[in-house]
C-alpha positions as CSV (number, residue, x, y, z in Angstrom):
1,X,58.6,36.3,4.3
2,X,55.0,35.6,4.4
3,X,52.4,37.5,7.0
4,X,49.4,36.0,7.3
5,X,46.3,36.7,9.6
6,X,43.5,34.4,10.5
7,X,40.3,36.2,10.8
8,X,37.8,34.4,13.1
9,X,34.1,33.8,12.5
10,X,35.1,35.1,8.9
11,X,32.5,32.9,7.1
12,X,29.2,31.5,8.9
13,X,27.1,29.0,7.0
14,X,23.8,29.0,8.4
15,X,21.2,25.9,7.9
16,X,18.1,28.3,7.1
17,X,14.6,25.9,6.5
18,X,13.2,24.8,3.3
19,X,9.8,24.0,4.3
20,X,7.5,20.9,2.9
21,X,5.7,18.5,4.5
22,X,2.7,15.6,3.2
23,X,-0.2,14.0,3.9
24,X,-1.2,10.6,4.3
25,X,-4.3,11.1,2.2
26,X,-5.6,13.9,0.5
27,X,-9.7,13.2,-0.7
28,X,-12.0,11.7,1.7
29,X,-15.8,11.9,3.1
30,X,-16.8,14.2,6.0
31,X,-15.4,14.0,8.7
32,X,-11.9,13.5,7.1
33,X,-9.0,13.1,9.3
34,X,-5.4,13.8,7.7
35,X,-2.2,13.1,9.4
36,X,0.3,16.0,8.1
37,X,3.9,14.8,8.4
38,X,7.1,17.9,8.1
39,X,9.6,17.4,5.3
40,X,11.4,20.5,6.0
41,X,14.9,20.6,5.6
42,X,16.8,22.5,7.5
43,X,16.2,21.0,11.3
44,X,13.5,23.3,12.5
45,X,12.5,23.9,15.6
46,X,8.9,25.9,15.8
47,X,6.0,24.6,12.8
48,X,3.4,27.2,12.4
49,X,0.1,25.2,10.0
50,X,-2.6,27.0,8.7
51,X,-5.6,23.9,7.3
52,X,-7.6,26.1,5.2
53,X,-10.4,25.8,6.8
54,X,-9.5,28.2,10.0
55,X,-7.8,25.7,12.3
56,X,-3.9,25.9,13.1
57,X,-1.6,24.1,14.8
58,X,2.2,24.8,16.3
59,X,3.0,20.8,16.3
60,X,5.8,19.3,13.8
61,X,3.3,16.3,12.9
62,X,0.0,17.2,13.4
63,X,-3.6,15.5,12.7
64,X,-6.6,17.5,11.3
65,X,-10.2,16.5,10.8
66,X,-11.9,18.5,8.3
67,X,-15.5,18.6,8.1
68,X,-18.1,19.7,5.3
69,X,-21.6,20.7,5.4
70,X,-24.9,20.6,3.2
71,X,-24.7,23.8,1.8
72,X,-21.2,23.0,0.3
73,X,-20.9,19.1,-0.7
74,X,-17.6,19.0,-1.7
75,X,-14.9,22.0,-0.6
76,X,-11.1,21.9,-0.9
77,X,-8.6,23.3,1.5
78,X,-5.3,25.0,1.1
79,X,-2.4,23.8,3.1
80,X,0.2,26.5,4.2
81,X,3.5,25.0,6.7
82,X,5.4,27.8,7.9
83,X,8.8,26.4,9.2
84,X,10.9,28.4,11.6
85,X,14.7,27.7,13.5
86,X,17.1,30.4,14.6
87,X,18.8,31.4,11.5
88,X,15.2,31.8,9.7
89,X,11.9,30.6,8.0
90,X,9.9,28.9,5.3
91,X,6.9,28.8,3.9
92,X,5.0,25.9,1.6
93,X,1.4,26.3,0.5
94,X,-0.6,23.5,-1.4
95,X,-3.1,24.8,-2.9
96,X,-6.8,23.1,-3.2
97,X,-4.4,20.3,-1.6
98,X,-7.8,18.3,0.7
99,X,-10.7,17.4,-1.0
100,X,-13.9,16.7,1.9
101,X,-17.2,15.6,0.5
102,X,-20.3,14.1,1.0
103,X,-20.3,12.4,-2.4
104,X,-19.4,9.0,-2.3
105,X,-16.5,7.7,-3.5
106,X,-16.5,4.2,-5.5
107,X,-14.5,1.3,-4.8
108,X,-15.5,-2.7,-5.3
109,X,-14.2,-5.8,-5.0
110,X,-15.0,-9.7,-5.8
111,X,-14.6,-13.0,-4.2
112,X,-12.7,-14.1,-7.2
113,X,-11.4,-12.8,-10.7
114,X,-10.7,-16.2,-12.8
115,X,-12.8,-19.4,-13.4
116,X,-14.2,-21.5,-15.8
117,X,-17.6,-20.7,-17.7
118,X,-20.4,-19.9,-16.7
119,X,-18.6,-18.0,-14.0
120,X,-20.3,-16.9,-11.3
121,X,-18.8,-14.1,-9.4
122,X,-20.2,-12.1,-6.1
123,X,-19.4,-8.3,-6.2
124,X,-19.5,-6.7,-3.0
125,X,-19.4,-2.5,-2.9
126,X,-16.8,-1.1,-0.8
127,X,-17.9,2.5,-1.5
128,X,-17.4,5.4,0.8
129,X,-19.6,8.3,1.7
130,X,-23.1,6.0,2.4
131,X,-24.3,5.9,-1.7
132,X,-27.5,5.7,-2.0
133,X,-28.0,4.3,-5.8
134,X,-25.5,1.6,-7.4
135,X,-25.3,1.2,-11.3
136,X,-22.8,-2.2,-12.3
137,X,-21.4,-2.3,-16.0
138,X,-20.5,-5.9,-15.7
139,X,-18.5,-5.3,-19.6
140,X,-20.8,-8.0,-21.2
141,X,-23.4,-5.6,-22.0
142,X,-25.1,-6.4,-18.7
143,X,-25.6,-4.5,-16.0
144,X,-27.4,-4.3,-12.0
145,X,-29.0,-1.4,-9.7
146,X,-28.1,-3.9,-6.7
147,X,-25.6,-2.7,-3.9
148,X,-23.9,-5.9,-4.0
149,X,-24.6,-7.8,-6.9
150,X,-24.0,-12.0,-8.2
151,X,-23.7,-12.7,-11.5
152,X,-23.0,-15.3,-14.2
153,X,-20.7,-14.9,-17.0
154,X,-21.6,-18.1,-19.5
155,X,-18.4,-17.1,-21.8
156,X,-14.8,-17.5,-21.8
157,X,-12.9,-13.8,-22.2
158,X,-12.2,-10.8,-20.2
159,X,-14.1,-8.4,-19.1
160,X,-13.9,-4.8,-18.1
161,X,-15.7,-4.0,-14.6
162,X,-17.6,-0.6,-13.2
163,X,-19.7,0.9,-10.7
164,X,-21.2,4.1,-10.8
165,X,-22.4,5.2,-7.1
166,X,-24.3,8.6,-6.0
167,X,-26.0,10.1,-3.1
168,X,-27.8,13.4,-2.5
169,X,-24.6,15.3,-2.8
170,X,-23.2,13.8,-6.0
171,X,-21.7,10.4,-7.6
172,X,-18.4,8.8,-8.5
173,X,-17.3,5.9,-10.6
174,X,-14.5,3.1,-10.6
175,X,-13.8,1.1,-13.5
176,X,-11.6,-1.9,-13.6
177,X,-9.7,-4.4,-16.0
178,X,-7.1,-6.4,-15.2
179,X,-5.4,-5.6,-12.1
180,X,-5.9,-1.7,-12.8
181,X,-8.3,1.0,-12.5
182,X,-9.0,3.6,-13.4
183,X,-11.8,6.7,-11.7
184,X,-14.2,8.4,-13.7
């Protein structure tokens, strides 16, 4: 004969939380709003966020506008989530995860990117952060200090594209060929 007991309860598996979370973008000119958006595993039920910069929050998806001053042009911000349900808690920390400035940051774009010769194409600056000085490398060994520049390409061929931009605080650059690009 067989005896057998069944002990009840015996085993519990518990669903503790494994915190992480994103945001929709991390570098961006003063003020700089972030949505935050909870990744956490684990189904929790309190958030506790710590910005960096001395602001929290206790909501699972929260928005956050972080500011920079004169003194400090540029300043990153840690990111800490600490995620909490009834069987426990976990933390995530980004480190130097937001970048705020008061540099600009460089972007372009044209009215068109194929034609015959001479070419003319219109650049127009698309630049964050209010620059205050424009440099064009049009990759023909020309160049233009205008914010939004016209010029003629009298050859066929292909030419690389960027734009240096800079304020008081500091300067970026974009440079583009093809369909890609690259900063810096």
């Amino acid at each position: 004969t067989t005896i057998s007991h069944t002990k009840k309860s015996y085993i519990t598996v518990v669903n503790t939380p494994h915190a992480d979370f994103r945001a929709d973008k991390t570098k961006g000119i003063t003020p700089f709003t972030v949505k935050f958006t909870d990744l956490t595993t684990g189904t929790p039920t309190r958030w506790k966020w710590d910005f960096g910069d001395g602001e929290t929050s206790s909501e699972k998806d929260p928005t956050h506008i972080y500011t920079t001053t004169g003194t400090s042009p540029t300043k990153t911000f840690t990111v800490t989530l600490n995620a909490i349900n009834s069987y426990g808690e976990d933390t995530a920390t980004k480190v130097d995860y937001i970048t705020v400035t008061q540099s600009p940051i460089a972007e372009f774009t044209v009215d068109s990117r194929q034609g015959k010769a001479p070419f003319v194409v219109k650049f127009r600056d698309l630049s964050a952060g209010n620059p205050t000085r424009w440099n064009w490398e049009f990759g023909d060994g020309t160049g233009s200090s205008e914010q939004n520049p016209t010029h003629v390409y009298p050859f066929e061929g292909s030419y690389d594209v960027r734009l240096s931009v800079s304020n008081q605080y500091g300067s970026d650059s974009i440079y583009k060929t093809g369909s890609t690009y690259q900063r810096g």
